[in-house]
N, C-alpha and C positions, 0 to 999 in steps of 0.2 A: 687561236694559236694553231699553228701547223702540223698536221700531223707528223710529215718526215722530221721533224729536231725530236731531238732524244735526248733524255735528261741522264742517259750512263755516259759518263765522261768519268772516262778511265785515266786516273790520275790526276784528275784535277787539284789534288792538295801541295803537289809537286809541285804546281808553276807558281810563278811570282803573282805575287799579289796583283801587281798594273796585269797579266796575264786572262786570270782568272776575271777582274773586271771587265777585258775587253771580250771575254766570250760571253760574260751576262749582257754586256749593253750587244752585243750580236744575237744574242737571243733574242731580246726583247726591242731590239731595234731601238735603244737609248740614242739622243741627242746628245753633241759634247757636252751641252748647258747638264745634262741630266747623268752624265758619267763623272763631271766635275761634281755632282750631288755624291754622287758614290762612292768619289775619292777623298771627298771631306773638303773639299776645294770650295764647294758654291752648296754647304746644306741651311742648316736652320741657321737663323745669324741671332745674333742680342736682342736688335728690334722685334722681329717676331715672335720670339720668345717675350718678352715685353708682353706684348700684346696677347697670351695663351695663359699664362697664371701672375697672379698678385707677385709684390715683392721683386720680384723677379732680378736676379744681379750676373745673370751670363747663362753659358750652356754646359752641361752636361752630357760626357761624348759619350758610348757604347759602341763595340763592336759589331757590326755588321756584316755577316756570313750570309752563303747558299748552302741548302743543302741539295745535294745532287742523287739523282737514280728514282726520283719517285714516277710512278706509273700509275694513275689514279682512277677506273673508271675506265680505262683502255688509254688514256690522255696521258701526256707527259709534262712533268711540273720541273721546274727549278725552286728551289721552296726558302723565299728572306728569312731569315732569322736576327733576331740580336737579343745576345746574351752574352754577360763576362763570365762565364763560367767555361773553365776547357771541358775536350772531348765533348762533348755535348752535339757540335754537328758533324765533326767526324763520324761519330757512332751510332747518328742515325739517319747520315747517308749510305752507310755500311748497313744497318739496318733492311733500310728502301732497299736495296740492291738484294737481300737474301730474299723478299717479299715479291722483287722482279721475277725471281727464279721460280718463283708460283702462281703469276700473273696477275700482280699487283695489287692493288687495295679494290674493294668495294665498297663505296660509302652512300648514305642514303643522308637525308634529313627531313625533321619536318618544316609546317609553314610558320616564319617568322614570327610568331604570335608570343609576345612581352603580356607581364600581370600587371597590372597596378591595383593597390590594395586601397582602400578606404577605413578608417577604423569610427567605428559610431559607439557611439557611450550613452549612457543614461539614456536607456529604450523604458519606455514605458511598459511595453511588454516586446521580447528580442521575437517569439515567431511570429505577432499578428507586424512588425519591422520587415522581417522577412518575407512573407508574403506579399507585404506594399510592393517590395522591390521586384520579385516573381513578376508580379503584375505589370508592372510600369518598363518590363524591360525595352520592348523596343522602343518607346518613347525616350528612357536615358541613351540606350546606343543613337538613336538620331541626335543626340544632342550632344554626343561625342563625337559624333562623326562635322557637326556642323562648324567645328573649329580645328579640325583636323589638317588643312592646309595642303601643303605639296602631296603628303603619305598619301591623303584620301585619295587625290587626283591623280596617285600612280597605283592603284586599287588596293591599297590598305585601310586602315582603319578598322573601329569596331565591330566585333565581331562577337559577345557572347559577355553575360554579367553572371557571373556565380555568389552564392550567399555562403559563408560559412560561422556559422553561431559557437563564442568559446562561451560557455556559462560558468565554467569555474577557474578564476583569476583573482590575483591581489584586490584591483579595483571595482569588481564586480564583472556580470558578465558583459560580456563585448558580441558584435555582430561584427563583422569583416566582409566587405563586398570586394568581390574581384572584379575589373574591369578586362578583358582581355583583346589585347590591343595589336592588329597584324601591323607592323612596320614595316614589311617590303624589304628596302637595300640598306637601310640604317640602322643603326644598335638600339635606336630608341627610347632612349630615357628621359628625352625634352618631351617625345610626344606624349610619352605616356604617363609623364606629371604633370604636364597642358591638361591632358583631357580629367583625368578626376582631379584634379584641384577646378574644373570649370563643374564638374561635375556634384562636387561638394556639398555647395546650398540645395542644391532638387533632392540631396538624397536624404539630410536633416528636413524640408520638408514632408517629404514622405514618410518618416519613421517615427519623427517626434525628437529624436535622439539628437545627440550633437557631434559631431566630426571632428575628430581630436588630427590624427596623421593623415595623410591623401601621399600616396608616394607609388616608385613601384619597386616589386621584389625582383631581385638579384637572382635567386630560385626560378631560374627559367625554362622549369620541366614540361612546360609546353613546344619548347623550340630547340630540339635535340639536335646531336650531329652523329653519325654512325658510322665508323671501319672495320672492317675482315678486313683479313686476307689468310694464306698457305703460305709453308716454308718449308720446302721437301728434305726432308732428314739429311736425305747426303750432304745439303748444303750448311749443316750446322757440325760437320765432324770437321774434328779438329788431330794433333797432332797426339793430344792425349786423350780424349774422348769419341767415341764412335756416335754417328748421326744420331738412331736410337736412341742412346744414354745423353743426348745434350737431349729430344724432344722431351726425356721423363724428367729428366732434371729441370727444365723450364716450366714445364708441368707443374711439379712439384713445390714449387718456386709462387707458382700463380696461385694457387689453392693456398698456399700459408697466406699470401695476402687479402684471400676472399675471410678466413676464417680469424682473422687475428689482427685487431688494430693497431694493436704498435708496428709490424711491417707493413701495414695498408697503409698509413699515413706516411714511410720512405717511399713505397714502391708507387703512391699516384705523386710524390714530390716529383719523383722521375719522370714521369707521364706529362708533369705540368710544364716540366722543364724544356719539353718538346714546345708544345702548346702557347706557355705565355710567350717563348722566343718569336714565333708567328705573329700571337697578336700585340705584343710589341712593335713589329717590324712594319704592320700596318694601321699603327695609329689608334686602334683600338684599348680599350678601359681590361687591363690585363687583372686588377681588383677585384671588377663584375666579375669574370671570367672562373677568378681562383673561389671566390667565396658558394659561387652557382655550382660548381664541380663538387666542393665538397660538403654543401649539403647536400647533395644530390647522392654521394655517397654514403650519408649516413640517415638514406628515408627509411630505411625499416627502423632502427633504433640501434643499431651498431656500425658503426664507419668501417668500411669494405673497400675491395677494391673496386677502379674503373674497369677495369679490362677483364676478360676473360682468356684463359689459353687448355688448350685440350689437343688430345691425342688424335687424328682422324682414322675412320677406318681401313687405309692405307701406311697408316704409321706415321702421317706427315704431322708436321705441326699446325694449329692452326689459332690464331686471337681474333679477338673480336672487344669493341668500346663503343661504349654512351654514355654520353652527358650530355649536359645544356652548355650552349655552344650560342653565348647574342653577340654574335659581332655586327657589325657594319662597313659598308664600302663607300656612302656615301655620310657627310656632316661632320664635324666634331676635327680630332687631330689628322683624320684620313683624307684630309683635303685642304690642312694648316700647313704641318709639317710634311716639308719637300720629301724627303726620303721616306716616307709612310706613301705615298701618290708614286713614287718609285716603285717599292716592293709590290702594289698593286698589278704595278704593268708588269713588271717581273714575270709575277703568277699570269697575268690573263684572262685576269676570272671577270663574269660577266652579273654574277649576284654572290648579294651576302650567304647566303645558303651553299653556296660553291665554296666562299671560303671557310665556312665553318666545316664542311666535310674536310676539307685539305686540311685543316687544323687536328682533328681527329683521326686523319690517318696517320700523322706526324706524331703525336700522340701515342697512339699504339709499337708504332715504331720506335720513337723512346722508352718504352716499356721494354720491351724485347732487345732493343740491345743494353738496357742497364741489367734485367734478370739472366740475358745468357750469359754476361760476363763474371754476375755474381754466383753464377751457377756453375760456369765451369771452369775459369782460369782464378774466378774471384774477380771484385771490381778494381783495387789498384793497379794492376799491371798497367793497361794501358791509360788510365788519368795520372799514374804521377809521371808518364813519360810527358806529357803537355803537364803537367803541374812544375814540370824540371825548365819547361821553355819559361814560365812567367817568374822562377826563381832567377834564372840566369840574365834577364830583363834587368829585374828589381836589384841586380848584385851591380849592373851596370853595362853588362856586353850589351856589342851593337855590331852589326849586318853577320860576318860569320864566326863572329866569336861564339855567338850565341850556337849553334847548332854543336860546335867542338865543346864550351862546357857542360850542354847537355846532355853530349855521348862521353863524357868523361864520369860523370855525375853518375847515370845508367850502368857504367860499366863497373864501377867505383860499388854500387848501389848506397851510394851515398848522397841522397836527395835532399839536401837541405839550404838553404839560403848562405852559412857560414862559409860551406865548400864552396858555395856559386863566385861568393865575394874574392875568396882567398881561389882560383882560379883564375877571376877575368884579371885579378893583380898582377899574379903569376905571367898572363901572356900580354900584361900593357908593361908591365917591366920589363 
C-alpha cells in the first residue's frame, strides 16, 4: 500500500453511496467485476452459498461500510466493516481521527500459535501419563508436523506439547495435553483438529488412558493482538466540557469497567462491535473470535474489561487492548465469499498477524467513542439520530424523504416509528 493515500477523508459520509464506492475501488485499485461485488451487483449468488453450508435456501445481505482515518503503525488503513447496527462506523471513524491527532495506533502481536487440546481418561496413574508424554515430546511434534501439509511447508507447524492434570472432576481425574500449533496466514482449526485427532492413538499408547475429545480451544491466549494509542485533551473538549474533564470522565468510565462486571460485559459488547464488523467483513469465524475475547476476559476469576485508559503525564489521554485475536487471510470463507477477498484488498494486508492488529486497533477505538459519548453528552444523542434514518426507512420514505422526516423527527424530538409512518403519509399525500 502506498504511503501518499491517506485514509482522512474529510467528509466522506456526505457523498453518495456510488461516490464513496468509487473512492474505495480507487484506493484499492478495484476492477469493475470487483466494484459490481461492492455494489451488490455481482457478490455471493445462491449457488455458492449452496455450496458453503447445509440446507441452504438463498442469501442473507448485510451492510457493508469503510471505516475512515485509521493510521496504524505509521501506515494508513481504510477499514471493511459490516454490521447492521447504526453509528457504529461513523463513530469509530470519528474515533480514528482523534487517535490521528496523537499519532495513531501502535499495535504489536504475537506468533499465530493455535491450542489443540486432547482429553485422556481412565490413566492408570495421571503423573507416571504425564511424564510418558514429557518424554516422547519430540517424537509426537514430528508426527504432527508429518501431516501437516501446505502450513508446514510455509513454516508453520508444531511447535511445543504442554501437559495439564485436572484430578478433581465429576468423572474422575483427567489429563489434558496441549498440542500447540503455529498456522502462519490461516485461522486454523482444520489444522489443528488434523493434527491431534492424528495424534490421538500414540497418545492412548503412551498413557494407558483412553481419548475421549481431540479438538482445539477457542481460548487463543497464545496468539494475541495489541493497540495503544494518545488522544491529546484538546481534542476531546467539547461545547460543554473542557479536554481535561472529558480525559477524567473517560478515565473514570474505564476503571468502572475494569472493576465491575455488569458494565464490563456492555463496555467490551462495544469493543466487539468494532472487532466482529472486521472480522465479518473478512470471512473470518466471528463466534471463535467472541467466545476467545471473553474468556480471555474473565482469566483471573472475575470478567473485566479489554481495554485500558489512563491519564498521561502530560494530561493526554491514553488506551491500551489485548486479546486473542485468530483470524486468517488465507482458507475457509476468506477465499469463498467474493466480498470477504474484497475487504482483504481493501486493507492490504500482507499476513494474518496484520490483520488481527488492525482488528484490535478498531477495537480500541470502539471503546473510546462508545465511553466518551456515554461519558459526556450520554450515548443516545447521536445513535437515535441514525436510529431516526432506519425508522423513517421502515415507515416507508425513499431518496429525500427520508433525510426531511428525519430532521423533523430530531427537531420534533419525537423519534418513533408512528411519527415516521404518519409523516412519509403526510408528504405522499
Amino acid at each position: 500500500m502506498s504511503n501518499q493515500k491517506s485514509s482522512r477523508i474529510s467528509g466522506f459520509y456526505r457523498r453518495s453511496l456510488a461516490e464513496r464506492a468509487a473512492v474505495v475501488a480507487q484506493w484499492a485499485n478495484l476492477s469493475t467485476q470487483e466494484q459490481a461485488v461492492l455494489l451488490g451487483m455481482n457478490g455471493l449468488n445462491a449457488s455458492q452459498a449452496d455450496n458453503m453450508i447445509e440446507n441452504a435456501i438463498g442469501i442473507y445481505a448485510l451492510p457493508l461500510g469503510v471505516a475512515t482515518n485509521f493510521l496504524i503503525n505509521d501506515q494508513d488503513y481504510l477499514v471493511p466493516m459490516v454490521i447492521e447496527e447504526p453509528s457504529v462506523v461513523a463513530a469509530v471513524s470519528n474515533a480514528a481521527r482523534l487517535f490521528r491527532e496523537g499519532g495513531g495506533f501502535t499495535t504489536s502481536s504475537d506468533e499465530p500459535i493455535m491450542i489443540g487440546q486432547i482429553q485422556v481418561l481412565d490413566l492408570p496413574d495421571i503423573y507416571v501419563a504425564a511424564g510418558a508424554i514429557r518424554s516422547n515430546k519430540d517424537r509426537l511434534l514430528a508426527e504432527a508436523n508429518e501431516i501437516g501439509g501446505s502450513i508446514v511447508k510455509h513454516g508453520g507447524g508444531a511447535r511445543d506439547i504442554q501437559v495439564r492434570p485436572i484430578l478433581e472432576t465429576p468423572i474422575g481425574p483427567m489429563l489434558i495435553v496441549h498440542l500447540l500449533y503455529d498456522t502462519r496466514d490461516a485461522m486454523g482449526a482444520n489444522a489443528i483438529n488434523t493434527a491431534v485427532e492424528h495424534l490421538a492413538p500414540r497418545i492412548e499408547e503412551l498413557t494407558g488412558g483412553r481419548v475421549n475429545l481431540r479438538i482445539l480451544s477457542n481460548l487463543t491466549d497464545q496468539r494475541k493482538a495489541r493497540a495503544e494509542g494518545m488522544i491529546p485533551a484538546k481534542e476531546l473538549a467539547s461545547q460543554s466540557i473542557s479536554g481535561q474533564e472529558a480525559v477524567k470522565a473517560i478515565v473514570e468510565a474505564g476503571i468502572f469497567a475494569e472493576v465491575d462486571p455488569y458494565r464490563a460485559t456492555t463496555h467490551n459488547k462495544g469493543i466487539m462491535n468494532g472487532i466482529d464488523a472486521v472480522v465479518i467483513a473478512t470471512g473470518n469465524d466471528w463466534r471463535a473470535v467472541e467466545s476467545g475475547a471473553h474468556a480471555y476476559a474473565a482469566r483471573d476469576g472475575q470478567y473485566r474489561s479489554l481495554t485500558k485508559w489512563w491519564q498521561d503525564e502530560n494530561g493526554n489521554l491514553r488506551g491500551s487492548i489485548e486479546l486473542p485475536l485468530a483470524l486468517g487471510i488465507v482458507g475457509g470463507a476468506t477465499r469463498v465469499h467474493p466480498a470477504a477477498g474484497l475487504a482483504l484488498k481493501i486493507l492490504g494486508i500482507q499476513s494474518a498477524r496484520q490483520l488481527s492488529e488492525i482488528a484490535a486497533a478498531v477495537g480500541l477505538a470502539q471503546n473510546l467513542a462508545a465511553i466518551r459519548a456515554l461519558a459526556t453528552e450520554g450515548i443516545q444523542n447521536g445513535h437515535m439520530r441514525m436510529h431516526a434514518r432506519q425508522l423513517a426507512v421502515a415507515a416507508g420514505a425513499s431518496g429525500e424523504q427520508v433525510a426531511r422526516v428525519v430532521q423533523t423527527m430530531i427537531e420534533e424530538g419525537s423519534i418513533r416509528l408512528e411519527r415516521a409512518k404518519a409523516l412519509v403519509q403526510e408528504m405522499t399525500s
